[in-house]
Structure formats: C-alpha cells, structure tokens
C-alpha positions in Angstrom: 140.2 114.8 99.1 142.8 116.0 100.9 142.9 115.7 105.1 145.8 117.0 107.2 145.8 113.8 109.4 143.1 112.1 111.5 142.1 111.4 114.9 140.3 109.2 117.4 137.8 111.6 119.6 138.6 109.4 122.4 141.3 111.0 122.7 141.0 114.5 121.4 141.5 117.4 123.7 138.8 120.3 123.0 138.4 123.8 124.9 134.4 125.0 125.0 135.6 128.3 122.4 131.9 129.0 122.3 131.3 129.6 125.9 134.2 132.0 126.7 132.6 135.3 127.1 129.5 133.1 129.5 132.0 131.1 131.3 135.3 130.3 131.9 137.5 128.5 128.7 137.0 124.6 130.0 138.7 121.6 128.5 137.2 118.3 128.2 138.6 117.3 131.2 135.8 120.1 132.8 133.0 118.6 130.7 131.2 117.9 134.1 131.4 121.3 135.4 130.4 123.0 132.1 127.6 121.4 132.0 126.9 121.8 135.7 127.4 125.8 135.0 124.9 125.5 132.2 122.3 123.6 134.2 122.5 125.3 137.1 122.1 128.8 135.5 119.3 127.5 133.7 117.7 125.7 136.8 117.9 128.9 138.4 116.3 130.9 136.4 113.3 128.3 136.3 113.2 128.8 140.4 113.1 132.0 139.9 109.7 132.1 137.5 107.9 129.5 139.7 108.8 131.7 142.6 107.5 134.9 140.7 103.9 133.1 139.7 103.8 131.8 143.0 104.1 135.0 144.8 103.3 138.0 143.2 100.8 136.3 140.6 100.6 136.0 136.5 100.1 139.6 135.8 103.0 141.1 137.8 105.1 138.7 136.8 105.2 139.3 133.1 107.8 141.8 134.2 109.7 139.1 136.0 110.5 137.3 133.0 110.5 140.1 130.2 114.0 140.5 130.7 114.8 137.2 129.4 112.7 136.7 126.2 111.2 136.9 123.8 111.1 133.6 123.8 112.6 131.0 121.1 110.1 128.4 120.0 112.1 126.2 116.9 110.3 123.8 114.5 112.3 122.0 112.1 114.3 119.0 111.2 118.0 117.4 112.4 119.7 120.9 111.4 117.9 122.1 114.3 116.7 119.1 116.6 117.8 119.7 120.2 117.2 115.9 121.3 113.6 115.3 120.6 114.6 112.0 118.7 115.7 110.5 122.1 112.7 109.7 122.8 111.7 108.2 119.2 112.1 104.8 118.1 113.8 105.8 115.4 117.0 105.0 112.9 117.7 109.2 113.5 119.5 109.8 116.0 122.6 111.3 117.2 122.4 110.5 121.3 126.0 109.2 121.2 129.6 110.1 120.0 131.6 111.2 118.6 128.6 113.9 118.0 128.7 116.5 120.8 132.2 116.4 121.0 132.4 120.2 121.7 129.1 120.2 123.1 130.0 118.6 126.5 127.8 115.2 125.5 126.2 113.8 123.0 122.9 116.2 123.4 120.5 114.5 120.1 122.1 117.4 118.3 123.3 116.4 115.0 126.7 118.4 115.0 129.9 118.3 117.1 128.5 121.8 118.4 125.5 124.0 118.8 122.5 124.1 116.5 122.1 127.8 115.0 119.2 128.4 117.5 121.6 127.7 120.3 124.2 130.4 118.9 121.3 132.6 118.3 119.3 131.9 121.5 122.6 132.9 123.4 123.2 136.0 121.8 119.9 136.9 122.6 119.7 135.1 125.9 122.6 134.1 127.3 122.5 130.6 128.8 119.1 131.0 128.8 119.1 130.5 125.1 118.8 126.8 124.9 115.2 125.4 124.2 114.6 122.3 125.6 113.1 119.5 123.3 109.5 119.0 123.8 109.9 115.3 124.7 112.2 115.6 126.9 109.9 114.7 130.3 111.5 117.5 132.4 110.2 120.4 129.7 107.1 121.5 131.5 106.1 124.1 134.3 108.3 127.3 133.9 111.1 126.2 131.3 108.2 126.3 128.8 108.1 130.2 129.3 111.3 130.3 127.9 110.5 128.2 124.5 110.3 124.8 123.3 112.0 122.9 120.6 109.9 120.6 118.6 111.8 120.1 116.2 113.1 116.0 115.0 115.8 114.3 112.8 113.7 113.2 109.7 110.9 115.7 109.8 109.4 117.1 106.9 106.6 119.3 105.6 104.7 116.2 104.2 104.1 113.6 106.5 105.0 110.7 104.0 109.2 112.5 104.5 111.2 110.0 106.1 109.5 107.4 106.8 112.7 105.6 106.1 113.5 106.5 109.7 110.5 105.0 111.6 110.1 107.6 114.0 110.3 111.3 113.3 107.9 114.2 113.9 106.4 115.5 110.9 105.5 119.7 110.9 102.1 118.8 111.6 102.9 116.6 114.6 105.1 119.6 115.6 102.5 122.2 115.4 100.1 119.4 117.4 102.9 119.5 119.5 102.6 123.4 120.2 99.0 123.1 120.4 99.8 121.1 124.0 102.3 123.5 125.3 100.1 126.2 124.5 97.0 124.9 126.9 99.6 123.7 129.4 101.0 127.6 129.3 97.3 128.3 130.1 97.1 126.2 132.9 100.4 127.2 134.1 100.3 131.1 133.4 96.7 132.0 132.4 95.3 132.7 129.1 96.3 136.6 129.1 100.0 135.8 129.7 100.0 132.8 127.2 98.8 135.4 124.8 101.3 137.5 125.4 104.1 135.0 125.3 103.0 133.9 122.1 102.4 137.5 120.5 105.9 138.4 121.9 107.9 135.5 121.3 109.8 134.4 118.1 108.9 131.2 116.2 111.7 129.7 113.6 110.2 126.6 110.6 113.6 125.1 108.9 111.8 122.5 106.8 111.9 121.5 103.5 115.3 120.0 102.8 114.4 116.3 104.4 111.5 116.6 101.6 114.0 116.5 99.1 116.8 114.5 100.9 114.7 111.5 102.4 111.4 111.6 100.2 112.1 112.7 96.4 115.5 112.1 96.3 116.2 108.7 98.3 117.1 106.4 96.3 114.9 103.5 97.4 111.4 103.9 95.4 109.2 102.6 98.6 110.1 106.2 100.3 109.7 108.2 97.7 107.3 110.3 96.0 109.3 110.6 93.1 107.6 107.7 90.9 104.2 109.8 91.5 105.4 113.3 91.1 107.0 115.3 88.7 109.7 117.7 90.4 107.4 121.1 90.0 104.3 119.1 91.2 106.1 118.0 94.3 107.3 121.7 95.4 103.6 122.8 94.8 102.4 119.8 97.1 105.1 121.2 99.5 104.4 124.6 99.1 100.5 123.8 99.8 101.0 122.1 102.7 103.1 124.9 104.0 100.3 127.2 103.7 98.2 125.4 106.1 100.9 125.0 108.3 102.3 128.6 108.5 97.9 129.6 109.3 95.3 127.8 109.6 94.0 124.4 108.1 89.9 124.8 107.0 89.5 121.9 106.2 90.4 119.8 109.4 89.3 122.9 111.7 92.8 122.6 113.0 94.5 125.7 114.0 98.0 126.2 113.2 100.8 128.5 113.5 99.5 132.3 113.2 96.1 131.3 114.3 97.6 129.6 117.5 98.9 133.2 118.1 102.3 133.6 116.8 103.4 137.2 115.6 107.0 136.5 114.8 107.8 134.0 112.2 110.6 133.0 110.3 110.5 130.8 107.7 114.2 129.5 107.0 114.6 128.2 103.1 116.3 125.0 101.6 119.8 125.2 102.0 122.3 123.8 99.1 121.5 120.2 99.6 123.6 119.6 96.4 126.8 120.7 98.3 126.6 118.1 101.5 128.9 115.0 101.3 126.1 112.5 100.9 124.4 113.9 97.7 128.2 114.7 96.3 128.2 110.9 96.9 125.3 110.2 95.2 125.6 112.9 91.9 129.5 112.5 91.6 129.2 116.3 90.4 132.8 117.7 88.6 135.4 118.7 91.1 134.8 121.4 93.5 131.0 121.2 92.2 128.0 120.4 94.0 125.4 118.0 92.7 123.3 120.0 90.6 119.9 118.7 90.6 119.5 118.9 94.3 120.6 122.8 94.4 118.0 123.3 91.4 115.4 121.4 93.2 116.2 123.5 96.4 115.9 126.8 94.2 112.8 126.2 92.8 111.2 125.4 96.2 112.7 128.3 97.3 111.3 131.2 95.1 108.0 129.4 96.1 108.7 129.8 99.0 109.6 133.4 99.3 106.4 134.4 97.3 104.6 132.4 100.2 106.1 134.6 102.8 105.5 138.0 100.7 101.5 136.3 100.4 101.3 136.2 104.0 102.8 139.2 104.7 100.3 141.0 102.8 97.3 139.1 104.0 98.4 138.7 107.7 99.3 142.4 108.7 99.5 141.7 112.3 102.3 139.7 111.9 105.6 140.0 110.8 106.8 136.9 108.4 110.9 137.1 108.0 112.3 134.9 104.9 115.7 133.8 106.0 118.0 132.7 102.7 120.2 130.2 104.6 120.8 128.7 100.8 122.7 131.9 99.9 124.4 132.2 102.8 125.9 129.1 102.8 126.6 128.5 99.0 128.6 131.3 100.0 130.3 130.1 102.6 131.3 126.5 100.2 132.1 128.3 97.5 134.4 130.8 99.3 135.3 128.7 102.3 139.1 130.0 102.8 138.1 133.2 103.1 136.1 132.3 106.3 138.9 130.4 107.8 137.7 127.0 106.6 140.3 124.3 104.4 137.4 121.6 103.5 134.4 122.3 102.3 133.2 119.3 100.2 134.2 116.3 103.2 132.8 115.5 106.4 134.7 115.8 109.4 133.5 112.7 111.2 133.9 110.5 108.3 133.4 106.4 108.0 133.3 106.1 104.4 133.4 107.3 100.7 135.1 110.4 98.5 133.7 112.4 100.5 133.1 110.7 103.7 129.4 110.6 103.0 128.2 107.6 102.7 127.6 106.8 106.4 126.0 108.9 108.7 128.6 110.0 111.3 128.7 107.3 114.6 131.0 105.5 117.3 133.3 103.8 114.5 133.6 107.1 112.9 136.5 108.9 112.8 136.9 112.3 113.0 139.3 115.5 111.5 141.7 116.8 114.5 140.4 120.6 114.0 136.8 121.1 113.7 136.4 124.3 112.9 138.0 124.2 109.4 135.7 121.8 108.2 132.0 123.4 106.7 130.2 119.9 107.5 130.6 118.3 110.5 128.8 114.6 109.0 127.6 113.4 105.7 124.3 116.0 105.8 124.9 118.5 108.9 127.4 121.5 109.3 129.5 122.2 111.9 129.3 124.0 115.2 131.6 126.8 113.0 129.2 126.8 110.2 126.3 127.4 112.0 128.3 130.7 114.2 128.5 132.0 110.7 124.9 131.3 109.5 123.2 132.7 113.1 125.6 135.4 112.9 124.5 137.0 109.4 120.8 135.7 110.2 120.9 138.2 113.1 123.0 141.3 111.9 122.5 140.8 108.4 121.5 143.1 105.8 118.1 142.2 103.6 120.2 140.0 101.1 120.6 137.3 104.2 116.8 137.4 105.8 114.3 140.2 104.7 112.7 142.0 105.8 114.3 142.8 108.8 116.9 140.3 110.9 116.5 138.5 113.6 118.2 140.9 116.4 115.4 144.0 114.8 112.6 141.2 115.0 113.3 140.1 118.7 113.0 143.8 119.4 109.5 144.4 117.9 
C-alpha cells in the first residue's frame, strides 16, 4: 500500500466542506462556533415545539412541526451510532480523537465525519437532521419529536453479537428502547400525535454486519457462534430473529417495530464486509481483492434478507418496507474508486498498524492520511465522512437498483 505522506491530526487544518450551503465554510480554528451554530439552531427549534404544545395545544400544533419532519428514528450498529456508546461501559467506542476530526469533536460517531443519517437527515432537514442518541440524558421532551438514534457500536440482530465488547445495545434492547420514547411521546404529546409521528415518520435498521464481523467470524471461539452453526444455519437464525424484530414477537407478547406503529421502514443490507481493512487483514485475499468468504456470507444473508422485505411487504400493506442494497453500492464504489475521486480504497486512513492499517481500531496513537476524502474507509471497519455522502446520496435519489422500491426522498414524501 501506497500513501502520499502522513500526518499528525494535532496539527491538521480542516474546513467543515459539509456544512457550506447551512453555514459559513469554518476552519478548525472555528470548531467552537460551528458547533455553537449547530446547537443553537437546533436548541431553537426545541423552544419553539415546547412553546407550540404549551400554547396552542397537541392538536394544532402538529402543523407547527410538520414542516420539519418526518421524523428520522435510526437503529443500527457503529456505522450508524450517534454517541449512544458514551454512556456504555464498553471496549466500543469512539468518544475521542482523532475520530471526529471533521466533525467539530469527537461525537461517538465512528468516522472522521457524519454518519449517513446525518447527510441524509440534513438533506431532508437541515440542521435539524441530527438524531440525538437515546442515552444521551438531554434527549427527552421536544427533541424526541424530531427522532431518536438508538443505535450502538457492537450491536447485532442476535443478542449473543459482540459480546466481546461488554456493553452494546443489541436490536432488541433498541426496540425496548423505542418502546420508552414512544410512552414518553404520549405523555409529552398525547396518544393521537404520537400516532401520528410514528405513522409519518421514517425508521432506518442497518444490522447484520456485526453478526458476521464480531460473532461468526471473530476469531476467538468464546464469541462466536461459529463452532455451533453451520454458515446457512446462522443467516436463518438471523433471518428469524429479524422477523420478530421488523413485527411483532408472539411469543414474548412483545410488540416490535410495525406493531409499535411504524409505516416507513428501511431495512439497510450487509455491506461488503470482505472489503474493510480488518477482514483484508485477516483473509490476506490476492491483490486488489476483498476477502471472499466474508462478501459470500454477506450475500447470502442478503437475498434472505430481500425476500424478508418482499414477505412483509405483501403481508403488511399498510406499510411501506424499502430494501436498501448499501452492499452494491459500495462494492461499487471499492471496486471503481478513482472514478469517484477516491486514490485508496483497500487502507484505512487513520491507521496504527498492519498491510492495510487494520489491525487496530483507529485511536489517539493513530495516525491519520493528510486528505480524507480520498480515502473509502476512514478506520479498520468504518467508511469515511466521503463514503457515506456517496451512499446517502444514491440511497435518496437513486433508481430501484440502489433501494427498491422507491428511495428515500419519494418515501419521506408519502
């Protein structure tokens, strides 16, 4: 591998790209007021809710807010964790540098950037687009009418997924998670305008690869399922669980994502786990190849998948399910990165150690590549804030080959 010099973050100078056409190009120098800007704008849109409900009451105030929504309410695992694994004991984390570098801070997001629900939820939203993690003590009252992330660093479908880490939030404790915000909306807002938020509002699930990455595939036998299973046995066990996740579970009486209320669902697929550093570590695949029993795992999981979305399309009517192939789009992306501006796609760009700088997650030693955005992957498992503009963008305007059946921007519009 092949890197065009390196550099300590300490010292790098970085201009928030992302927020040009919301605020004014800042450097890191201006970190302070960027983030004031963001807080404040989002502060005062809070005011302004708790004003409304004060004043003029639930009902009338459904207009109040309709401008701003539908909302974003994200489940998921450390491609999409907002900062919930803050508040974890846990060995997954990324509260600290050199992550967040173009952020402003080090948020809990595992990139140097924004998540893809950030770039999407600001497209949609504006500043308004950032869903606060669920633990965060301060994500209550009105910034709940504008979505919640739930979502952790070493989450899985199955519980049993990385336990490795200690703390994480499994699916299920995520969707126990909703279940609170959803009576505190009901204290807050009434039952008729909680129904409505929910009905109107769009729910994202990215889960699946930390099944693979920290459960069947880790290489330490005391986390992993992989002595017990065979591979299509384990993506049926996932694919079960799913089910109950994605409607309702019978057998514990426990309502779950449709039956909580929830019209708008998408269901993101397994990326191509094969083609991050830290399994091109691990498989030592040929040159310019990605591991290729990870990406055959993924695939199988993923025609399972997209069968259980067409299932519960058919049998849930009322709602619309939307199966978003973020492993297409981004085997893509690798396999044709110069034509989308990148110059490394198999490295991490905060690096430590290894070929391809994947054998330790991404931290304070780490160093890190002097120009971001030509790098896919921003650490051994996550991309970067560059990536993910390219994934939101084609999950929002894209054409049925990217998400099916309609996109993101059509489905916020329902």
């Amino acid at each position: 591998m092949s890197r065009k010099g390196e550099l300590n973050y300490h010292s790098s100078k970085i201009t928030a790209d992302w927020m040009e056409t919301k605020l004014p190009v800042l450097t890191i120098t201006d970190k302070p007021l960027l983030l004031a800007s963001i807080m404040a704008s989002f502060s005062w849109h809070c005011l302004a809710l708790e004003l409304c409900f004060a004043i003029i009451g639930v009902g009338l105030c459904r207009v109040c807010y309709a401008r701003f929504y539908p909302a974003s309410f994200v489940f998921g695992d450390s491609l999409v964790d907002a900062g919930n694994n803050n508040f974890l004991i846990s060995l997954s984390k990324a509260n600290y540098l050199p992550n967040g570098i173009d952020f402003g801070m080090p948020s809990g997001r595992y990139t140097n950037g924004r998540t893809i629900p950030d770039i999407i939820g600001q497209e949609l939203g504006g500043l308004q687009g950032f869903s606060p993690p669920y633990l965060d003590p301060s994500t209550k009252g009105a910034a709940v009418l504008h979505g919640v992330n739930y979502a952790s660093g070493g989450g899985g479908i199955l519980n049993f997924t990385g336990k490795v880490f200690g703390g994480r939030l499994s699916l299920d404790a995520q969707l126990d998670n909703l279940a609170n915000t959803q009576q505190d909306l009901i204290t807050y807002a009434g039952m008729d305008a909680t129904r409505d938020i929910f009905h109107d509002s769009i729910f994202s699930i990215t889960m699946g690869a930390n099944d693979f990455i920290n459960n069947y595939l880790f290489p330490i036998k005391e986390f992993s399922l992989r002595p017990l299973l065979t591979p299509g046995q384990f993506t049926d066990a996932m694919i079960s669980k799913y089910r109950l996740q994605l409607t309702v579970n019978p057998q514990l009486h426990i309502l779950r994502l449709h039956e909580m209320g929830a019209r708008k669902i998408i269901v993101v697929n397994v990326g191509p786990i094969g083609c991050i550093p830290y399994l091109r570590e691990l498989y030592s695949p040929p040159a310019d190849e990605c591991a290729a029993q990870p990406n055959q795992l993924a695939q199988n999981f993923n025609v399972l998948l997209r069968g259980l979305v067409s299932e519960l399309s058919e049998n849930l009517p009322q709602a619309k399910f939307v199966y978003a192939d973020v492993y297409r789009i981004v085997a893509d992306v690798v396999q044709n990165y110069r034509s989308y501006g990148f110059e490394v796609a198999d490295s991490a760009c905060c690096y430590m150690l290894g070929k391809y700088g994947g054998l330790i997650p991404c931290g304070l030693t780490s160093k890190v590549c002097p120009d971001r955005s030509k790098y896919v992957f921003w650490d051994p498992y996550h991309p970067s804030d560059a990536t993910n503009q390219i994934i939101a963008k084609r999950l929002l305007d894209g054409g049925p080959e990217d998400i099916s059946p309609i996109n993101i921007r059509q489905l916020s519009s329902l």
